[in-house]
C-alpha positions as CSV (number, residue, x, y, z in Angstrom):
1,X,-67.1,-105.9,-225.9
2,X,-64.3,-106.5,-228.7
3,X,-61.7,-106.7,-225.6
4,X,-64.1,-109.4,-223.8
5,X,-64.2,-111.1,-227.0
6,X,-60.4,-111.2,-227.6
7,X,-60.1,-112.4,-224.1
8,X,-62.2,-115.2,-224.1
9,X,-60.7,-116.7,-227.3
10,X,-56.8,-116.2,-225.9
11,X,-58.1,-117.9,-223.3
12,X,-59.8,-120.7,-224.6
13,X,-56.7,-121.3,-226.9
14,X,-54.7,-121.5,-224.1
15,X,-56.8,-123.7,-221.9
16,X,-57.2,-125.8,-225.4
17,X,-53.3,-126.4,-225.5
18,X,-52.5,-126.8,-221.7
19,X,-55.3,-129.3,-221.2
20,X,-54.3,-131.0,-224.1
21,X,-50.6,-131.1,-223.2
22,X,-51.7,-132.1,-219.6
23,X,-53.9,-135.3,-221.0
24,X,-51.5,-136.1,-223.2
25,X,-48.7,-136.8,-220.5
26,X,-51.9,-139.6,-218.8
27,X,-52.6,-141.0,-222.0
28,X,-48.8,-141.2,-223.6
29,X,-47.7,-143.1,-220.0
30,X,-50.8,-145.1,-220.1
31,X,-50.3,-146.8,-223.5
32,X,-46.6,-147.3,-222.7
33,X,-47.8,-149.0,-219.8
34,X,-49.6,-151.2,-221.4
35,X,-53.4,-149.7,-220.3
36,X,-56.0,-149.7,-222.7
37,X,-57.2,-145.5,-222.8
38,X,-61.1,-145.5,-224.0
39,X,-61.3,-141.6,-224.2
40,X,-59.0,-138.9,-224.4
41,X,-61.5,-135.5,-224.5
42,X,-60.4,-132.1,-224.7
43,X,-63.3,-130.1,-222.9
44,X,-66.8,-131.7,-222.0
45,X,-70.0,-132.4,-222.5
46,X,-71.3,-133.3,-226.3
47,X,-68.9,-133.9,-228.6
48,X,-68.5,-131.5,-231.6
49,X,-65.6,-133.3,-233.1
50,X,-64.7,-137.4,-232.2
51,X,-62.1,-140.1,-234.3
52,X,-61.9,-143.3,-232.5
53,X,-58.0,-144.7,-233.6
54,X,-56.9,-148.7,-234.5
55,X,-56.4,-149.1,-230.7
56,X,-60.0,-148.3,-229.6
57,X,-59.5,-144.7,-228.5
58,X,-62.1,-142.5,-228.8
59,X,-60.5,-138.9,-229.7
60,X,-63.1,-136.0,-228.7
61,X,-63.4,-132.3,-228.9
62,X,-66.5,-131.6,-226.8
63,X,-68.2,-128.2,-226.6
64,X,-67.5,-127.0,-223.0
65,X,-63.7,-125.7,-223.4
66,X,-62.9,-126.0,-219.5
67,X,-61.2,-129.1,-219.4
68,X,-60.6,-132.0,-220.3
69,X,-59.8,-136.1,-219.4
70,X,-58.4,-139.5,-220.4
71,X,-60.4,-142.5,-219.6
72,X,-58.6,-145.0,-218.8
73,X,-60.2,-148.8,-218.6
74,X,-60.6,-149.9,-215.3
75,X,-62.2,-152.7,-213.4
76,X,-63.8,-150.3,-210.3
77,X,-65.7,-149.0,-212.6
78,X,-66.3,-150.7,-216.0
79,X,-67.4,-154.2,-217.0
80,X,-64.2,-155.7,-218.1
81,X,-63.9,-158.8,-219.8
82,X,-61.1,-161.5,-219.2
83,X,-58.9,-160.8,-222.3
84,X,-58.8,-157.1,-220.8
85,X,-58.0,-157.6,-217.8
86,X,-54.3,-156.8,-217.9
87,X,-55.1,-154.2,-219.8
88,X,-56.6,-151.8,-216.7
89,X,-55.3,-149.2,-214.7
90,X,-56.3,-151.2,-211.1
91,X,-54.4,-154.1,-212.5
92,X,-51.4,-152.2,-213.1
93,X,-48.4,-151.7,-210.1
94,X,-47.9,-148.9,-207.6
95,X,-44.8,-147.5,-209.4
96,X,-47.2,-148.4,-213.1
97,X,-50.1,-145.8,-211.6
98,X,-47.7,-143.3,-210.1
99,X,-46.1,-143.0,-212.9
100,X,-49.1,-142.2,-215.1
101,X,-50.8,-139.9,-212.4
102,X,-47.7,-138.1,-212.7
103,X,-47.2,-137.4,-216.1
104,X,-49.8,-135.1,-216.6
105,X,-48.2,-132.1,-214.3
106,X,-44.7,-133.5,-215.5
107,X,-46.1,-132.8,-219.5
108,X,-47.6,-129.2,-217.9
109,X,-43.4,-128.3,-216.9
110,X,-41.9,-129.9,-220.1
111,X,-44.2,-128.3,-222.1
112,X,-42.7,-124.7,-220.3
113,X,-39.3,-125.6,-221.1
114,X,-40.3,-126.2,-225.0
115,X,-42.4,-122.6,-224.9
116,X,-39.8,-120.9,-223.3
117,X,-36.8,-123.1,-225.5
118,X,-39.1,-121.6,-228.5
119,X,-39.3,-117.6,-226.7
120,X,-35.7,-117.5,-226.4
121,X,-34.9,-119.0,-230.2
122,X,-37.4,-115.9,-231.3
123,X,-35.6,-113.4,-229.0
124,X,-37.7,-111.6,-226.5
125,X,-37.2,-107.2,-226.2
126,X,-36.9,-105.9,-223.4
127,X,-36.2,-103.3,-221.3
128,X,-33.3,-103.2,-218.9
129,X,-34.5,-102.7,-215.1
130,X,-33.4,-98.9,-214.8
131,X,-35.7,-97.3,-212.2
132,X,-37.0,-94.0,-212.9
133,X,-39.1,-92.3,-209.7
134,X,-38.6,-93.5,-206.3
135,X,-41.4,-93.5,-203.8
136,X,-40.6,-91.0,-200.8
137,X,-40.7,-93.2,-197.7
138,X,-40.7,-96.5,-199.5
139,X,-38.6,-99.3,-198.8
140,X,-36.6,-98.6,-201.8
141,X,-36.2,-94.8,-200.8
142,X,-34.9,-96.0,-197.1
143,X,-32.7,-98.5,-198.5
144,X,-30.4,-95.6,-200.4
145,X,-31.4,-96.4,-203.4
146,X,-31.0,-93.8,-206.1
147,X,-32.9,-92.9,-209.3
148,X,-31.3,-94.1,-212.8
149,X,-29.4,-96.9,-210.8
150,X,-30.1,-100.3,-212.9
151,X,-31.0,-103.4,-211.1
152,X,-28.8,-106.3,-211.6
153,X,-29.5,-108.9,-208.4
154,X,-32.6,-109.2,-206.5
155,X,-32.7,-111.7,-203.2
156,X,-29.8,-113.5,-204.9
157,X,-31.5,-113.8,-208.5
158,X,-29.9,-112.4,-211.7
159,X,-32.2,-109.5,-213.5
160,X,-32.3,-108.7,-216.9
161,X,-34.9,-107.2,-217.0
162,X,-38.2,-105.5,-215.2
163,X,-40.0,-108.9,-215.3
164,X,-37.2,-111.0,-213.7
165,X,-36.9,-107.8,-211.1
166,X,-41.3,-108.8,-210.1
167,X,-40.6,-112.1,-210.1
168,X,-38.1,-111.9,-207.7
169,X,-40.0,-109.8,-205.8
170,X,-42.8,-111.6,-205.7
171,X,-40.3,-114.8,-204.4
172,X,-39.5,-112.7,-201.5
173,X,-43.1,-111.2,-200.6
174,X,-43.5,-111.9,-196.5
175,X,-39.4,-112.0,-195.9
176,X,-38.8,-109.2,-193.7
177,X,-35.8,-108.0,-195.5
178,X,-34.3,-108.2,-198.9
179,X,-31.2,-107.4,-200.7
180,X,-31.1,-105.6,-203.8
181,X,-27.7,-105.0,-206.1
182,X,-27.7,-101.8,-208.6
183,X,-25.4,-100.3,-210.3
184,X,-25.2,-96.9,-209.3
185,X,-26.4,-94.1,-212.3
186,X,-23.6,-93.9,-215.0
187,X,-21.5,-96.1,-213.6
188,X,-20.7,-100.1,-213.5
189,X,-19.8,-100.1,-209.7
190,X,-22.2,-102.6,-208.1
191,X,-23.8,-101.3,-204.8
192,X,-25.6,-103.8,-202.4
193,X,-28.2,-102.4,-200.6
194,X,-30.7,-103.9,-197.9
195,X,-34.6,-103.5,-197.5
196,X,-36.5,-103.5,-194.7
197,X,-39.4,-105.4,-196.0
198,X,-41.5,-105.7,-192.6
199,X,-43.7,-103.2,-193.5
200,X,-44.1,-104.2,-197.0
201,X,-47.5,-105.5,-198.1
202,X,-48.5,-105.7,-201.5
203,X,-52.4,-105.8,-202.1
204,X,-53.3,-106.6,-205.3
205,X,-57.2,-106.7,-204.4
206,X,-56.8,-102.4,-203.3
207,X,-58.2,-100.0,-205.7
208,X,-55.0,-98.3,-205.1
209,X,-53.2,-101.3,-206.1
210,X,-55.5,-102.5,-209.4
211,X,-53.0,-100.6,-212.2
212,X,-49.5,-101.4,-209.6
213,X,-47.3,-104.3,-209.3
214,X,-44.7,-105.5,-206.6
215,X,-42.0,-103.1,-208.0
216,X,-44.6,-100.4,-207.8
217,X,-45.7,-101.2,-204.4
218,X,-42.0,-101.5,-202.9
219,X,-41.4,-98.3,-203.6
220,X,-39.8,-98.0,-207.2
221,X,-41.1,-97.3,-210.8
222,X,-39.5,-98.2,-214.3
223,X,-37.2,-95.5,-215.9
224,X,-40.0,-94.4,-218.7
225,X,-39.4,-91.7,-221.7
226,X,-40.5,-88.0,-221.3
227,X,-44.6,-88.0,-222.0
228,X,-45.5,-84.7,-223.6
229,X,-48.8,-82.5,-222.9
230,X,-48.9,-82.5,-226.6
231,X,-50.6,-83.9,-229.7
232,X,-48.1,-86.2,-232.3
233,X,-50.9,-88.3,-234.0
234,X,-54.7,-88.1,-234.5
235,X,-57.2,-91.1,-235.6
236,X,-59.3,-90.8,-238.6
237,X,-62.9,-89.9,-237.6
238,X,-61.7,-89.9,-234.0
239,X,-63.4,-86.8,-231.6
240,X,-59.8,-85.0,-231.6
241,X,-60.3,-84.7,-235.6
242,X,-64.0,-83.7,-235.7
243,X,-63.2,-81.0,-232.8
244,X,-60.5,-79.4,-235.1
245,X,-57.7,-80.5,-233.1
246,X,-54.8,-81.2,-235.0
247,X,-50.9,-82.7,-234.4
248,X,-48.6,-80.1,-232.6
249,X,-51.4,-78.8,-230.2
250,X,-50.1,-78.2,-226.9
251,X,-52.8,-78.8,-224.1
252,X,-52.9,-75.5,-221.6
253,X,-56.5,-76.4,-219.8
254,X,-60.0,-78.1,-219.6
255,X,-62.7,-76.3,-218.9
256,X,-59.8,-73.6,-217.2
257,X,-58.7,-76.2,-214.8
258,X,-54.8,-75.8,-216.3
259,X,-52.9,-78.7,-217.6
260,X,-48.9,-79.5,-216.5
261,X,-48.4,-82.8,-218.1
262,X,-50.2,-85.2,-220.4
263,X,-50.6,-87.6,-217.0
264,X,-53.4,-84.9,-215.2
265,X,-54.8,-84.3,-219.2
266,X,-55.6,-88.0,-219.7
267,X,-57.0,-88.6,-216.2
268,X,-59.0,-85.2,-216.2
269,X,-60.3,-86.1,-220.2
270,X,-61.4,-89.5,-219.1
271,X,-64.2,-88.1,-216.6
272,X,-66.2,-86.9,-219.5
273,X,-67.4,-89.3,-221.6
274,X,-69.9,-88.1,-224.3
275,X,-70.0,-84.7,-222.2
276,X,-69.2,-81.7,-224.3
277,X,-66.0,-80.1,-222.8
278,X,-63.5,-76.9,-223.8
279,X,-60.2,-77.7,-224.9
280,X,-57.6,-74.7,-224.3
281,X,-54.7,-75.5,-226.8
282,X,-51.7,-73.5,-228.0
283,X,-51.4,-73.9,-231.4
284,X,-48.3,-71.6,-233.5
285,X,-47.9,-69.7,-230.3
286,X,-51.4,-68.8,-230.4
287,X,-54.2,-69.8,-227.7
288,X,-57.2,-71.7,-229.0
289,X,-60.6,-73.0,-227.7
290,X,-61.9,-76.3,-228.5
291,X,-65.2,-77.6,-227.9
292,X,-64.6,-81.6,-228.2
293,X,-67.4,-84.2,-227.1
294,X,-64.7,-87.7,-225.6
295,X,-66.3,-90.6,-227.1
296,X,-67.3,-93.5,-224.4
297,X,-64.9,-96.0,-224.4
298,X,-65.0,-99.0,-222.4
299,X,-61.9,-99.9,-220.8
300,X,-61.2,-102.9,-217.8
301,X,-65.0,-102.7,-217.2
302,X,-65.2,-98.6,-216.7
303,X,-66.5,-96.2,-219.4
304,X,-64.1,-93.5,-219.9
305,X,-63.6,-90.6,-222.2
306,X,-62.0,-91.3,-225.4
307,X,-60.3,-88.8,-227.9
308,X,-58.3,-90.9,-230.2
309,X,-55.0,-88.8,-230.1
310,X,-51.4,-90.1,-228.4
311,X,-48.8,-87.8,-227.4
312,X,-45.6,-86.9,-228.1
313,X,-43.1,-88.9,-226.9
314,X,-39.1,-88.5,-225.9
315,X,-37.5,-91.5,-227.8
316,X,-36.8,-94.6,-225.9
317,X,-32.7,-94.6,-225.0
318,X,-31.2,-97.6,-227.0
319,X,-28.8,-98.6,-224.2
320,X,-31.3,-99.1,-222.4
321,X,-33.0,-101.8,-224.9
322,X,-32.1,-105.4,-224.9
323,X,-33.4,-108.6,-226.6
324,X,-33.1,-112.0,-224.6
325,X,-32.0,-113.9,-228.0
326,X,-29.8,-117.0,-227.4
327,X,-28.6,-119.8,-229.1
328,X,-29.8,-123.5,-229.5
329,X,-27.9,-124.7,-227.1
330,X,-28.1,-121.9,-224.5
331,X,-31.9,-121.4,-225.3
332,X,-32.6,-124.5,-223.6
333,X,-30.2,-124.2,-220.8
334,X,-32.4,-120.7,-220.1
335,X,-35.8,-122.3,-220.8
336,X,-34.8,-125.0,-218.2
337,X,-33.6,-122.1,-215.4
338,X,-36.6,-120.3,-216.0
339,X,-38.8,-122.9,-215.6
340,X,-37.1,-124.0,-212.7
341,X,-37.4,-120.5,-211.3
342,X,-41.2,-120.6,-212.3
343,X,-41.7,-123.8,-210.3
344,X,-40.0,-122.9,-207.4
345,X,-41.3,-119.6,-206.6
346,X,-44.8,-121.4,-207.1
347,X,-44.2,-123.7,-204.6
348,X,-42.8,-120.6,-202.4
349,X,-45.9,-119.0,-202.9
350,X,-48.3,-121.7,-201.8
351,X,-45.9,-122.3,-198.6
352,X,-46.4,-119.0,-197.6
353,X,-49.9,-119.0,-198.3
354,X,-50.1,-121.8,-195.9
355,X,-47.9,-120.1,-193.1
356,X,-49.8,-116.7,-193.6
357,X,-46.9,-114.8,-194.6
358,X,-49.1,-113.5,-197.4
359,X,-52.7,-113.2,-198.1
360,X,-55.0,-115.6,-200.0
361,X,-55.9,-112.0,-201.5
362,X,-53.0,-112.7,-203.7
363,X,-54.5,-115.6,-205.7
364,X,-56.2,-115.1,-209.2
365,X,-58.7,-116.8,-210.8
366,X,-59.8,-117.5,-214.8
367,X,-61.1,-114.1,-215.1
368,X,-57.2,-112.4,-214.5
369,X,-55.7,-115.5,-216.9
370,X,-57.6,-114.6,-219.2
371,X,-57.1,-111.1,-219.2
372,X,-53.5,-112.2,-219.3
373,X,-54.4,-114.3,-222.1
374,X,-55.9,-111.6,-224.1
375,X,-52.9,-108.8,-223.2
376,X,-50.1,-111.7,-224.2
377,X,-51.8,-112.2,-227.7
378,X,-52.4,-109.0,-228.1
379,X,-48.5,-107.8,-227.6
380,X,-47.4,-111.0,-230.0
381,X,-46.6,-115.1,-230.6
382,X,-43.3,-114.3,-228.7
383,X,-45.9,-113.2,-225.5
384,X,-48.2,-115.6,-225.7
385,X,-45.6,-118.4,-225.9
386,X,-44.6,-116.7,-222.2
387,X,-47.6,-116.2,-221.0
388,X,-48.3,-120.1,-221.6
389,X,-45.0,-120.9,-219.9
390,X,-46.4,-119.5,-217.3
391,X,-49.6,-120.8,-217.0
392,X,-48.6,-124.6,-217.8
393,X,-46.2,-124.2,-214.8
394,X,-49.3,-122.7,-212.3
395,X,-51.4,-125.9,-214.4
396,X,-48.7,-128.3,-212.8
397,X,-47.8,-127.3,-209.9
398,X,-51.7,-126.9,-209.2
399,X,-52.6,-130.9,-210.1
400,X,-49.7,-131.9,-207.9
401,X,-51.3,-130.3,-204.6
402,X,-52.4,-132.9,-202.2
403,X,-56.1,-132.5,-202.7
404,X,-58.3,-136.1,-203.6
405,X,-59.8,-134.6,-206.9
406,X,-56.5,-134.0,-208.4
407,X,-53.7,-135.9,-209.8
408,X,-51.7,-134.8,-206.3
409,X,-54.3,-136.6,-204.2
410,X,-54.4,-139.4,-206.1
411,X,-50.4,-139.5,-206.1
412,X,-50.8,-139.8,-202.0
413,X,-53.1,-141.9,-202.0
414,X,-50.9,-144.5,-204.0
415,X,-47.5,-143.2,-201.6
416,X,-49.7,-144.6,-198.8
417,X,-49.9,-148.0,-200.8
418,X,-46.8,-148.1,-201.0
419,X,-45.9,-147.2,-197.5
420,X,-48.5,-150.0,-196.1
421,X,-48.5,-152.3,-198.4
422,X,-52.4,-152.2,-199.3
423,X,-54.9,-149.6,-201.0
424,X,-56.2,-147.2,-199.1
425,X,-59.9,-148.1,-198.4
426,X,-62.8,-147.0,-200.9
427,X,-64.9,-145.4,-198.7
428,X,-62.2,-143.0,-197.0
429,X,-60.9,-142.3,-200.7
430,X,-64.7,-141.2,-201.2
431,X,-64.6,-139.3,-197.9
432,X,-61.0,-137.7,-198.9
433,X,-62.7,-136.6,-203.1
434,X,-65.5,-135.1,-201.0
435,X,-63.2,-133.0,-199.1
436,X,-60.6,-132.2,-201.6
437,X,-63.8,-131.0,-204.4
438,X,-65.1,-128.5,-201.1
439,X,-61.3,-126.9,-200.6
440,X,-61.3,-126.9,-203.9
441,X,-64.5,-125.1,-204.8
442,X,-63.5,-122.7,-201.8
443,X,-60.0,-122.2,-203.4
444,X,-61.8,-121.6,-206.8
445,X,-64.2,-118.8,-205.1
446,X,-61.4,-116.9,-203.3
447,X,-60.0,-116.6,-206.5
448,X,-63.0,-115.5,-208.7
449,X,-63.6,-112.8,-205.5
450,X,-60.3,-111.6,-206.0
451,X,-60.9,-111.0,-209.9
452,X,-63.8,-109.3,-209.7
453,X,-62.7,-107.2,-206.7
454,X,-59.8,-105.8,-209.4
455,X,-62.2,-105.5,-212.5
């Protein structure tokens, strides 16, 4: 319950701010344009919160955080009167609308840059791409590939780290091949190497696939430390401490089933919640039984067994750390190439969504951002500011898509104004919002299927 809760405020923070960043690209362009705004409302329904300005805007925070809009004045649908006339958004030219329709995705990618400008001024740890195990069979393993080699290129984009190696990957999802650069294991000889890719398919809505990722599912794993069967720290008032367990215990069995690593002691623990189960530690080279009852911990919507204990752990090699930390100059030509990056391999996506190149199995819905909402806050400001980055991108790039009910439609409809010289006719822009809200709505559901399908 705590997790749902933390969720669902990340997310409605972050809806709060990219709604409001979106709305306020409208209603800036609007008033520059000379266009009288009426309402600019972050979220709907009744107002909570409202401040009407010396201009006649009426600010409002309403109660439904899923949204938000700008009214603009406008003679289709208000009663205008003649001082006001020049003051609508019909009155106004092609270039005038286009330009205001436009600013709200525009504001959605500025307001990446800044996030990412303000990520890169912080300075971001990370982990250099060094991969650990290799996947017999897997692309990777085919490829030559070896264990320990450190990833510096993938499909001809730099990687510093694990999360540039996914996004590149996902950027290349549906290509039948792909070219990777490592440098081999103790070494700083660059090696080239290239994938066959044709039988790659990554299926995020699997079960096999719900804790993976494209670097996973191509056949690799991140270089992690040594994870030891053994205890290094107990919580107060946890099961662990009220069964007597205590830190240095090494784990020989459950219930006699024997225990190699902490892996098949976590997964076997987790199958008994609030079941009584035997413990078989060795504790000062003496064997010992436990009885422990796991408390029932809810965790991604499946109650598991809980002890309260983590394990000890080799150290994490320092050569292998690395902050993204850069200057004030070079911060923003980085937040500029990432956004760029972010954009581009949106518009990638949705191509090959259109071709079939890759599933519409692949899209997520509100219930993944906002588990991505929650996760990001969770690890820190530095996070979150990326995981907004992200999500303003997906905001624009979304609104710019050629669909009547969003700023995209609206965008063509005023190219084909342009092109011909006339508006295009009411009642086959009402025909075109009916259609666009039904792909919409169609779009929204494949998304929320595909979220609960990974719960």
């Amino acid at each position: 319950m705590l997790d749902f809760l933390w969720n669902l405020m990340s997310f409605v923070v972050a809806l709060g701010i990219l709604v409001t960043v979106h709305e306020y690209g409208h209603f800036w362009v609007a008033r520059k344009n000379g266009v009288k705004v009426e309402r600019f409302s972050v979220g709907f329904g009744k107002a909570i919160w409202r401040k009407t300005d010396k201009q006649g805007t009426e600010y409002v925070l309403a109660l439904i955080p899923l949204g938000g809009y700008v009214k603009m004045l406008d003679e289709r649908v208000d009663q205008v009167s003649p001082e006001d006339k020049d003051k609508t958004f019909n009155s106004k030219s092609v270039y005038q609308r286009i330009a205001i329709i436009a600013a709200g995705p525009f504001a959605n990618f500025a307001f990446a840059i800044f996030a990412f400008y303000l990520m890169f001024l912080i300075g971001v740890p990370s982990i250099k791409p060094i991969i650990g195990k290799i996947s017999e069979n897997s692309p990777v393993a085919q490829a030559g590939i070896k264990s320990g080699s450190e990833i510096v290129e993938v499909a001809g984009q730099k990687t510093l780290d694990w999360q540039g190696v996914n996004m590149a990957l996902i950027t290349a999802m549906g290509n039948n091949e792909l070219t990777i650069k490592a440098k081999l294991p103790n070494s700083q000889f660059v090696k080239s190497y290239q994938l066959d890719t044709r039988n790659w398919h990554y299926k995020p809505e699997s079960k096999e696939a719900k804790n993976s990722s494209a670097i996973t599912s191509i056949g690799m794993q991140p270089y992690i430390p040594k994870v030891y069967p053994e205890v290094a720290f107990i919580q107060k008032n946890s099961p662990a401490e009220q069964a007597g367990l205590q830190v240095g215990d090494k784990f020989i069995a459950i219930d006699g089933q024997k225990i190699n690593d902490w892996q098949a002691f976590s997964s076997l623990i987790k199958q008994y919640p609030e079941q009584n189960v035997t413990i078989t530690v060795l504790r000062n080279q003496e064997q010992l039984s436990l009885n422990v009852v796991p408390q029932a911990k809810e965790i991604q919507g499946k109650v598991v067994g809980y002890l309260g204990i983590s394990p000890k752990v080799d150290p994490y090699p320092e050569e292998y750390r690395i902050e993204l930390n850069y200057g004030v100059i070079e911060a923003l030509s980085q937040s500029v190439e990432k956004t760029w990056q972010l954009v581009t391999l949106s518009f990638n996506m949705i191509g090959k969504l259109i071709t079939g190149d890759i599933s519409v199995k692949n899209l997520s819905g509100p219930i993944a951002i906002a588990q991505g909402a929650g996760s990001s806050a969770g690890y820190g400001f530095v996070y979150f500011l990326g995981f907004l980055a992200l999500i303003s991108v997906n905001l624009g790039i979304i609104n710019l898509l050629p669909l009547p009910v969003l700023d995209g439609g609206h965008l063509l409809y005023y190219l084909i104004e342009l092109l011909t010289g006339k508006p295009v006719p009411e009642n086959v822009q009402e025909v075109g919002f009916k259609f666009g809200a039904l792909a919409l709505l169609g779009l929204m559901s494949i998304a929320i299927y595909n979220d609960l399908l990974r719960l």
